[in-house]
C-alpha positions in Angstrom: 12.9 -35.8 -53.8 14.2 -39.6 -53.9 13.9 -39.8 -57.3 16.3 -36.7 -58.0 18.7 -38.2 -55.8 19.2 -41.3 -57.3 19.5 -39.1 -60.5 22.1 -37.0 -59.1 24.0 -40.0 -57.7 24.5 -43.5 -59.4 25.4 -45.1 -56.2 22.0 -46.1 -54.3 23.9 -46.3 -51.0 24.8 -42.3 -51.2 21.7 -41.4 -52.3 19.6 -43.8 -48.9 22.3 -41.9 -46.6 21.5 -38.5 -48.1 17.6 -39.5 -47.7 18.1 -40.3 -44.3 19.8 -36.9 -43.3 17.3 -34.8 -44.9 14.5 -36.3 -43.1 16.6 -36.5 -39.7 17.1 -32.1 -40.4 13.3 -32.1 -41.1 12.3 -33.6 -37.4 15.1 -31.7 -35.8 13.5 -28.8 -37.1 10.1 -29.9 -36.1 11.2 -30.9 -32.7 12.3 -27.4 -32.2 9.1 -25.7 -33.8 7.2 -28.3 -31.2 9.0 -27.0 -28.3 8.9 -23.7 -28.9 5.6 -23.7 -29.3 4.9 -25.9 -25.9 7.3 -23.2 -23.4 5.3 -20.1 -25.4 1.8 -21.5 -24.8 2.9 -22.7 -21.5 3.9 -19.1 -20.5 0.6 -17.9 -21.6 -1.2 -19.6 -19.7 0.4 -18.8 -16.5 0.3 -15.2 -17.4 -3.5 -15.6 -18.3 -4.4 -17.3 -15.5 -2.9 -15.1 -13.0 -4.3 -12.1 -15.2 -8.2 -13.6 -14.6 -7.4 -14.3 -10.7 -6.3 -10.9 -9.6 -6.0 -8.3 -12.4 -4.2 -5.8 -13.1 -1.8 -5.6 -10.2 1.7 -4.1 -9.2 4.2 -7.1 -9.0 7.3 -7.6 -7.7 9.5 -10.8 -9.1 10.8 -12.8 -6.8 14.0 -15.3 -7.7 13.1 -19.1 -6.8 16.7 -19.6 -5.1 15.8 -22.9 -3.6 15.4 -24.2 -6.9 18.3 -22.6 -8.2 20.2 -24.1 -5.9 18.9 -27.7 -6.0 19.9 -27.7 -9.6 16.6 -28.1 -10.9 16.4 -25.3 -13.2 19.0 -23.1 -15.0 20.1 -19.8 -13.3 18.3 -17.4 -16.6 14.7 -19.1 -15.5 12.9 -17.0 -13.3 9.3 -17.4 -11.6 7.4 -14.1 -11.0 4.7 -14.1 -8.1 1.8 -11.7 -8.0 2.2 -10.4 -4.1 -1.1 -10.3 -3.4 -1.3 -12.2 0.1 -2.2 -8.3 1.8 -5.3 -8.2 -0.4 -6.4 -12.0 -0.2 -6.2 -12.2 4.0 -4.8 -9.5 6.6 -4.0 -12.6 9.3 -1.0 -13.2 11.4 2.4 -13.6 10.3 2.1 -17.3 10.8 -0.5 -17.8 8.4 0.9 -15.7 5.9 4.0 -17.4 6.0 2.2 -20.8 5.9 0.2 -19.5 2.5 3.6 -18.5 1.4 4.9 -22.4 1.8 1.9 -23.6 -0.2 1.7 -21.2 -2.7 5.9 -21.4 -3.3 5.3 -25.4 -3.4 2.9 -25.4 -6.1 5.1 -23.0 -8.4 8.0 -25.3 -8.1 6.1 -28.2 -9.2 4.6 -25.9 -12.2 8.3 -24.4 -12.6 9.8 -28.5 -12.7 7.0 -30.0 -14.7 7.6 -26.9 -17.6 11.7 -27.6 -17.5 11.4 -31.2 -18.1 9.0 -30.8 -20.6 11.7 -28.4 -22.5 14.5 -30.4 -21.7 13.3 -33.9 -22.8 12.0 -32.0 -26.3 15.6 -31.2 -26.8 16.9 -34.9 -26.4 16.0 -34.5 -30.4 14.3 -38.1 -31.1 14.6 -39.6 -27.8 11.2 -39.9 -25.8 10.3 -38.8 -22.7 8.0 -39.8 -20.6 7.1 -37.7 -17.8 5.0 -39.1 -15.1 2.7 -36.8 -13.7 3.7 -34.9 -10.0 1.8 -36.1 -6.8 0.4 -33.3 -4.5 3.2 -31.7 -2.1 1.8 -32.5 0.7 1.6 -29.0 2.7 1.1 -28.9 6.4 -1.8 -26.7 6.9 -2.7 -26.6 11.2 -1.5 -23.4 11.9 -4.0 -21.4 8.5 -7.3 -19.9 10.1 -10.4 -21.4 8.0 -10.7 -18.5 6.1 -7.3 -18.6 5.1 -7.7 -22.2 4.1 -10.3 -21.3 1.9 -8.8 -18.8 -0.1 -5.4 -21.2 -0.2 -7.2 -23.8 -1.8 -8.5 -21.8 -4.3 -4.6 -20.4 -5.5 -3.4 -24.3 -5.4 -6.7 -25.7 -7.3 -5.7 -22.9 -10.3 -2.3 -23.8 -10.1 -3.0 -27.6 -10.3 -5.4 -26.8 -13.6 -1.8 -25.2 -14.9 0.2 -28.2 -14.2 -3.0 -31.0 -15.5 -3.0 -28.8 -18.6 1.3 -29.0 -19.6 0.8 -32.5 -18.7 -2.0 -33.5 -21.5 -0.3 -31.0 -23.6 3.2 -33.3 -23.0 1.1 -36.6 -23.7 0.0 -34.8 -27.1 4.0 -33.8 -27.7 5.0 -37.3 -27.5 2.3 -38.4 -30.2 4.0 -36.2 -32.7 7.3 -37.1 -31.4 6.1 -40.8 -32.6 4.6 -40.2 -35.6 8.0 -38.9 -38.1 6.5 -37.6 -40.6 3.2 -35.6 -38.6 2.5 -32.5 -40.8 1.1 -29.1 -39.2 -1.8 -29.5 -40.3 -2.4 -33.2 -38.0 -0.8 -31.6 -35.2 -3.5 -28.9 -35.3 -6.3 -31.9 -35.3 -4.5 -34.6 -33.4 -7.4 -35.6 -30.5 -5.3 -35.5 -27.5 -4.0 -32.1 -27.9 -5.9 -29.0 -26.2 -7.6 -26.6 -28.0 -8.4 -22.9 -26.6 -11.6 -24.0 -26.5 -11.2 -27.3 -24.4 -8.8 -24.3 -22.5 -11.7 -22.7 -21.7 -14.2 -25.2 -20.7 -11.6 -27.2 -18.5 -13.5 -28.2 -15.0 -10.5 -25.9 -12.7 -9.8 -23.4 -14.6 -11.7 -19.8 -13.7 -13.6 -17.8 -16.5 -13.8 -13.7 -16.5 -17.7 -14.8 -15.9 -17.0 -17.0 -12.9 -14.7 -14.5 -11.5 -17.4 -11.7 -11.8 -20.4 -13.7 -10.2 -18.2 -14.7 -7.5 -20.8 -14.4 -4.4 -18.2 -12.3 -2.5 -17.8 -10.1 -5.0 -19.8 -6.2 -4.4 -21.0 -4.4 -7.3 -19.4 -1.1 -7.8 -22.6 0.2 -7.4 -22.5 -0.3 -3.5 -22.7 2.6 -1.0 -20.6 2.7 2.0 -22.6 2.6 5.4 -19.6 4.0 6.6 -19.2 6.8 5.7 -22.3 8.4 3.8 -22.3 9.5 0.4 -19.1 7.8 -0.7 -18.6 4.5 -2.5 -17.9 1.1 -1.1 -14.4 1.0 -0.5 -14.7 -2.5 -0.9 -16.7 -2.8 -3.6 -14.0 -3.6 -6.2 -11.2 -5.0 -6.8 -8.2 -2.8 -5.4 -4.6 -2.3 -6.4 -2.0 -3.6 -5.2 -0.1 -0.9 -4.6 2.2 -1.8 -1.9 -0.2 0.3 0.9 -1.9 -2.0 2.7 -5.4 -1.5 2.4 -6.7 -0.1 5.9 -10.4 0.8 4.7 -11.3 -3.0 3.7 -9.3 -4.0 7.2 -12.0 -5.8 9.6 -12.2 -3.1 12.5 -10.3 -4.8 15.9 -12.5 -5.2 18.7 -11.5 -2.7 21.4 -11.1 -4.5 25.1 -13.7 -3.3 27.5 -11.5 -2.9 30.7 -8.9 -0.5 28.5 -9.3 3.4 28.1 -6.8 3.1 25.0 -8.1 1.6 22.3 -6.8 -2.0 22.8 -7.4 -5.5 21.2 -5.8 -9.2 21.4 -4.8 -10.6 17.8 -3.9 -14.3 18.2 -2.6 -13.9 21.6 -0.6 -10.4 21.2 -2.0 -7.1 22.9 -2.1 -4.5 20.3 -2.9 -0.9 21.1 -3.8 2.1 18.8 -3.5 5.7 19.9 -6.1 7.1 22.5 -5.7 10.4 20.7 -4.0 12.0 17.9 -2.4 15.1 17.4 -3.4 15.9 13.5 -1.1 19.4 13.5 0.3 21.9 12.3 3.8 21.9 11.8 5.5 24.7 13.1 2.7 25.6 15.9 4.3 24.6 18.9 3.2 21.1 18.7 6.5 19.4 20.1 6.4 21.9 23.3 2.5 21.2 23.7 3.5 17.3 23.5 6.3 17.6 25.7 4.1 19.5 28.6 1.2 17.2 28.1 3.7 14.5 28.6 3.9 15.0 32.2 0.5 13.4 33.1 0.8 10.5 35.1 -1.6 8.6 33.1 -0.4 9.8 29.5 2.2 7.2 28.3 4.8 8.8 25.2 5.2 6.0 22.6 8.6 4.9 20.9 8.4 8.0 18.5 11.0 10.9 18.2 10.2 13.0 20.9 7.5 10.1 22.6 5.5 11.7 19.8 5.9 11.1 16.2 5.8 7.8 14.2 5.1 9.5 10.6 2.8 6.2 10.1 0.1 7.8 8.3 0.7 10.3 5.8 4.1 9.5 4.9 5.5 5.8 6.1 2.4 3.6 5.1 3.2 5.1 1.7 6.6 4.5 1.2 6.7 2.4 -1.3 10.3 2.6 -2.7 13.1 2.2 -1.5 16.5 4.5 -1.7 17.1 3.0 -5.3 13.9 3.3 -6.7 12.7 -0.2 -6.0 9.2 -1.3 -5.2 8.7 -2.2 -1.6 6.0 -2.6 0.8 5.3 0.3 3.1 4.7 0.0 7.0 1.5 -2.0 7.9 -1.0 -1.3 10.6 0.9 -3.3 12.8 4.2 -2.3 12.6 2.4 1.0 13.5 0.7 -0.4 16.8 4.3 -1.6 17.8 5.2 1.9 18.6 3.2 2.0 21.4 4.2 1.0 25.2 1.9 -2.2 25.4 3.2 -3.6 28.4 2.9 0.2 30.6 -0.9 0.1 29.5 -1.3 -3.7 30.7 0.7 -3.6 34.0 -1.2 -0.2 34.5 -4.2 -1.1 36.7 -6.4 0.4 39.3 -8.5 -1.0 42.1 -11.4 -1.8 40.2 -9.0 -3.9 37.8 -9.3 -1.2 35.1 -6.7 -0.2 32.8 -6.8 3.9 33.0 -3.7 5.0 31.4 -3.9 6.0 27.7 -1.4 6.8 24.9 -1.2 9.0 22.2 0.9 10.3 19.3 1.3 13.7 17.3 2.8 14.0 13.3 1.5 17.6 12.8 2.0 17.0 9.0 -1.3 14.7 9.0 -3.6 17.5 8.5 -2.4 18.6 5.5 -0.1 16.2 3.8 -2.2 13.9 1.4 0.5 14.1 -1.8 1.7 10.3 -1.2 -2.4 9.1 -1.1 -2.8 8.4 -4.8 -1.5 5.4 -4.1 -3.7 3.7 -1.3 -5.8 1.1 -3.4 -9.0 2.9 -4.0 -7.8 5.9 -5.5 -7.7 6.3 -9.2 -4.0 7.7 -11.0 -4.1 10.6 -12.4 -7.8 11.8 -11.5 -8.6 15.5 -10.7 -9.0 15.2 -7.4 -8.5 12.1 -4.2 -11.8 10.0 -3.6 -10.1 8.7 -0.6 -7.8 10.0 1.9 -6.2 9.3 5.4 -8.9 10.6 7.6 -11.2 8.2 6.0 -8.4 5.3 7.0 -8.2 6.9 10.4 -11.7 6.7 11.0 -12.2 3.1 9.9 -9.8 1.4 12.3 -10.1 3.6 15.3 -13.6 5.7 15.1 -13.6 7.2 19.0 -9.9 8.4 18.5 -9.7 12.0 20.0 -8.4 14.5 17.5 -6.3 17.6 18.5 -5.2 20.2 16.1 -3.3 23.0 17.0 -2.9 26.4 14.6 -0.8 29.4 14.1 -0.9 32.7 12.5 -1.0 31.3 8.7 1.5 33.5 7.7 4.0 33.5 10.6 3.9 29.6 10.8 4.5 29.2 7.1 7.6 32.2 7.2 9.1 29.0 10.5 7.9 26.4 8.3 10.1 27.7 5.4 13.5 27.8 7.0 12.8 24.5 9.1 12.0 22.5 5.9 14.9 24.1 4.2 13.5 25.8 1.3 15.6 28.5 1.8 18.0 31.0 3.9 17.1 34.3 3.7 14.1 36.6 4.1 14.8 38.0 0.2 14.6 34.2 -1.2 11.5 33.6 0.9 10.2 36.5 -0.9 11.1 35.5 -3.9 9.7 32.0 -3.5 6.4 33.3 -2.4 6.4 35.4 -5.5 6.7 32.0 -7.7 4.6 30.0 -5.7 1.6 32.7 -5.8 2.1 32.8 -9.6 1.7 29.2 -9.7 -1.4 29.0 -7.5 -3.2 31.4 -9.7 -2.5 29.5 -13.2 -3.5 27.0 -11.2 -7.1 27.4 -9.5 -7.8 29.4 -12.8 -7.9 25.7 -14.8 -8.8 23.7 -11.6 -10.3 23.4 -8.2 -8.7 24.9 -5.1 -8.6 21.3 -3.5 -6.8 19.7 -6.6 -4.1 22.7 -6.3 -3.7 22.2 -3.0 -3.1 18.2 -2.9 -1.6 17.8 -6.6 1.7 16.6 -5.8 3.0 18.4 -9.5 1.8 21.9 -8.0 3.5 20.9 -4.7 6.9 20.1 -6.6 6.1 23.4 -8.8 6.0 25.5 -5.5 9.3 26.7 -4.3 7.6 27.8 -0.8 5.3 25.7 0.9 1.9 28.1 0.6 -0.4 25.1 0.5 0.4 24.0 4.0 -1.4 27.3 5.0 -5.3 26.9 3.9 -6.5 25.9 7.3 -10.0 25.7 6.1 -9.9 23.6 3.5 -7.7 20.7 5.6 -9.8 21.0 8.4 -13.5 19.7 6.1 -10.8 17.0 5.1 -10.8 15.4 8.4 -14.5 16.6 8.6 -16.1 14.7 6.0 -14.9 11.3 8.2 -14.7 13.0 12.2 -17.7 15.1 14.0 -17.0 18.2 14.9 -17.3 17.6 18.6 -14.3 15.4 17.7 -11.4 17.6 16.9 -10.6 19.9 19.8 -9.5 23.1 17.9 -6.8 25.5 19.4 -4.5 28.6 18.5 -0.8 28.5 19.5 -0.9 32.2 20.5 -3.7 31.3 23.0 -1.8 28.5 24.4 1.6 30.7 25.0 -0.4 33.0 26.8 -2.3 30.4 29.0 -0.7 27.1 29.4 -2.4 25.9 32.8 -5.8 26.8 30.8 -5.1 25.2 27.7 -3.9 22.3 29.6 -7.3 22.0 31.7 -9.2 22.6 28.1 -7.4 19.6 26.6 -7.5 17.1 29.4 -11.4 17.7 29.5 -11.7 17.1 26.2 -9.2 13.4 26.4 -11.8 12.7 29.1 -8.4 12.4 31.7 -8.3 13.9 35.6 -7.0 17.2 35.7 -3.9 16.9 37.9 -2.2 18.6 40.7 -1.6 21.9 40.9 2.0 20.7 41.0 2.0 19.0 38.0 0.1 21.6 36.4 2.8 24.1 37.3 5.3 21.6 35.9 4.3 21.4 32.9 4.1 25.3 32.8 7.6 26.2 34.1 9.1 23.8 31.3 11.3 25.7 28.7 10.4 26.6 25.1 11.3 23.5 23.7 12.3 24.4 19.9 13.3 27.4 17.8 13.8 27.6 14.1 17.6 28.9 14.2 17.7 29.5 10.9 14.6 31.6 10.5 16.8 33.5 13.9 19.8 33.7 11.3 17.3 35.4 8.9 15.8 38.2 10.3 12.0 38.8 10.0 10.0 38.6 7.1 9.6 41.7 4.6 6.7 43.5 4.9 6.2 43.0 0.6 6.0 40.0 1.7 3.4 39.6 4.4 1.4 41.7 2.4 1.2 39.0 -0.1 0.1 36.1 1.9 -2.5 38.3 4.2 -4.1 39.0 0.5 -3.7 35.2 0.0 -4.8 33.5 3.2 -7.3 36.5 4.1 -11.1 34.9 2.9 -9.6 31.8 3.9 -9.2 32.6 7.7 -12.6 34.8 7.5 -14.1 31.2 6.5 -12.7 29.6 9.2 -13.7 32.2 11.6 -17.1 32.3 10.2 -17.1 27.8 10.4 -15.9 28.0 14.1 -18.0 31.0 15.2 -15.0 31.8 16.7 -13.0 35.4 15.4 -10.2 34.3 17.3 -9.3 32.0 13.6 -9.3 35.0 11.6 -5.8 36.0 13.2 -6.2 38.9 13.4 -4.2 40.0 16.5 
């Protein structure tokens, strides 16, 4: 190339300076290939190494503002975190917060050491030499041991990370001193890292080390829990945003409390003493409301003193009004809807805590369309593995379980107008005409239980028909609850009997039965609810009644026949 230069110009002077800025373009262009190459493979390896330490997971990105702000790094660099702290340790607040520091720490340092690299490749044939970062020192006191543990093991990948830019820096500034370096010696120069020496570097974790981890349960595991099923735990679970319940150590219930009641890290926590499972539209709000007036049954911060929607619905809210991915409410944000300091000031003579609590969301027995997404259920599979009874069972196994029914097709005709699915007895007809159609394409490609729970059917239903199969929700709760468990009533015994339904109930909570005064109380209270706008409608045609008694018919008989009881054929 020199030689065609001098023949193109006479003067040698021209021809040196035109050398010179040919071969200053040519490592300007290598400098930029170099640097490229160094933020790609830099990239990769975070993403691979966060790929190998949780798998496939839901993220969420969160914005490193602090560094933003210290004008470290420019506003368009962003640092996503895999949220996985609910999965790695279900501890305190503190501790999660103090994980939260360390963790945060370590990507900063990671997030600096990656900038500087990029920035002092830019200086175009300037050097850089970039020491390499001491340990933030990360105050630790307040982390359990367990916590520590599992800390240590996040920072020690993310220090392999960090080691790994920094030899792969040292190896930058070789070819940064060496002009004319070709491709082919960068690709064999000692000091630069190979995939291989990747691979076999001391810190960094293999698929194969992950996998023979000595925690880690085959999926071939049973659960003693709950015969017949899986390990819950057995796998690794997404991260969905639920929190995972069924892998949740079980609390450790206080002795001197009737309610289920338990200290975490100084704070008394309480769960329900029993739950009211259902059904919407049965009279479960007046039943509440009467039982209520026991001195020793405390209402919790709920609507009513009794609903908190925890289960089936706010544990899985997972979005937010704008579609963005959120956490949904935790077990303790649940247990703080419950009047802690009534059951601990409430003592009797013997220094025994006797009052108990409860709470009642009457769509729990039936509503199981959000539970695809709690961690151990698969997307998209023809029918749940896992569902909230199962949950309920785990972290509160004594609970006492009330469910209260209705006529199937006199409580669906209520549970039409109250929902707002329509306003008039013809629509309701006309809606049960669609959704009956639907139900039969349906269980003609499918099983009954997949029709039933499929949140597409449910959308493709214009009336809610599913809430109605009494049978089939009941051996939900079954397959995790005895029998001698759920105390089973009608509504249209209860209107005709309060006092004796009351008595029944209290039995079965295992509380006094109290004065005749209070007794009468609770009897002489008003109705407490009416659907106005089923009022507004008039009753149902007889078309369609017809309908739904052909529907819900052999599934009442079968409930009759599992109860030995007639009365649950509804036939009065």
């Amino acid at each position: 190339m020199i030689t065609d230069i001098h023949k193109r110009f006479e003067d040698p002077s021209i021809a040196l300076m035109m050398t010179m800025d040919i071969n200053l373009k040519n490592k300007q262009n290598a400098c930029y290939t170099n640097t490229k190459r160094t933020f790609i493979l830099t990239l990769g390896l975070v993403l691979l190494t966060l790929t190998v330490m949780y798998g496939t997971t839901e993220h969420f990105s969160v914005t490193a503002t602090s560094v933003f702000q210290a004008g470290r790094l420019p506003a368009i660099f962003t640092v996503n975190v895999s949220r996985t702290f609910n999965q790695i340790i279900n501890s305190s607040n503190s501790e999660i917060y103090n994980l939260t520091k360390i963790v945060a720490a370590k990507s900063k340092e990671l997030a600096n050491k990656t900038f500087n690299i990029i920035q002092g490749d830019s200086r175009n044939n300037k050097n850089v030499t970039i020491v390499k970062a001491e340990p933030v020192p990360i105050k630790t006191d307040n982390i359990s041991i367990s916590a520590k543990v599992k800390t240590d093991k996040i920072v020690e990948h993310v220090d392999t990370i960090v080691d790994t830019i920094n030899v792969m820096h040292v190896a930058k500034q070789n070819d940064e001193q060496d002009p004319v370096l070709t491709n082919k010696e960068v690709k064999t120069e000692p000091k630069m890292v190979t995939n291989k020496e990747v691979k076999t570097e001391p810190k960094m974790v293999t698929n194969k080390e992950v996998k023979t981890e000595p925690k880690m349960v085959t999926n071939k595991a049973i659960s003693l829990e709950f015969p017949g099923m899986p390990d819950p735990c057995a796998k690794p679970r997404r991260n969905t945003g639920v929190q995972d319940i069924l892998c949740m150590e079980p609390p450790k219930f206080l002795p001197d409390y009737k309610n289920p009641c338990w200290m975490d890290h100084g704070v008394l926590r309480c769960l329900p003493y029993f739950h009211l499972i259902g059904i919407c539209k049965s009279g479960t709000s007046d039943f509440f409301k009467r039982l209520l007036l026991h001195p020793d049954i405390i209402p919790n911060k709920g609507i009513f003193g009794k609903e908190i929607w925890f289960w089936s619905w706010k544990r899985f809210a997972i979005k937010d009004r704008g579609g963005r991915f959120k956490y949904g409410m935790t077990l303790n944000e649940f247990t703080n809807q419950f009047k802690v300091d009534i059951l601990r000031t409430s003592v009797d003579q013997n220094g025994y805590h006797d009052k108990i609590t409860g709470h009642g969301d009457p769509m729990d027995v039936w509503d199981r369309f959000r539970e695809e997404a709690t961690p151990q259920n698969t997307p998209g599979a023809e029918e749940l593995l896992w569902t909230t009874p199962y949950a309920v069972r785990h972290i509160n196994p004594n609970v006492k379980l009330l469910l209260m029914l209705r006529n199937p097709v006199d409580r669906l005709y209520s549970h039409y107008f109250h929902g707002g699915y329509g306003t008039s007895s013809q629509s309701f007809h006309d809606h049960v005409v669609q959704s009956i159609a639907q139900w039969k394409t349906c269980t003609s490609k499918h099983s009954v239980r997949h029709c039933i729970y499929s949140p597409q059917e449910k959308q493709a239903m214009k009336a809610p028909i599913y809430t109605s199969f009494y049978i089939v929700h009941l051996k939900e709760w079954l397959k995790a609850f005895p029998r001698e468990q759920i105390f089973i009533f009608r509504n249209e015994d209860y209107s005709k009997d309060i006092k004796g339904t009351m008595k029944q109930i209290l039995n079965h909570l295992n509380v006094s039965i109290p004065s005749d005064e209070i007794l009468n109380s609770m009897e002489a209270l008003p109705h407490f609810y009416e659907t106005k706008k089923k009022a507004r409608a008039g009753p149902m045609k007889a078309a369609t009644k017809e309908l739904l008694l052909d529907l819900y018919g052999s599934y009442t008989e079968e409930l009759a026949r599992f109860l030995n009881d007639e009365r649950f054929a509804f036939k009065d």
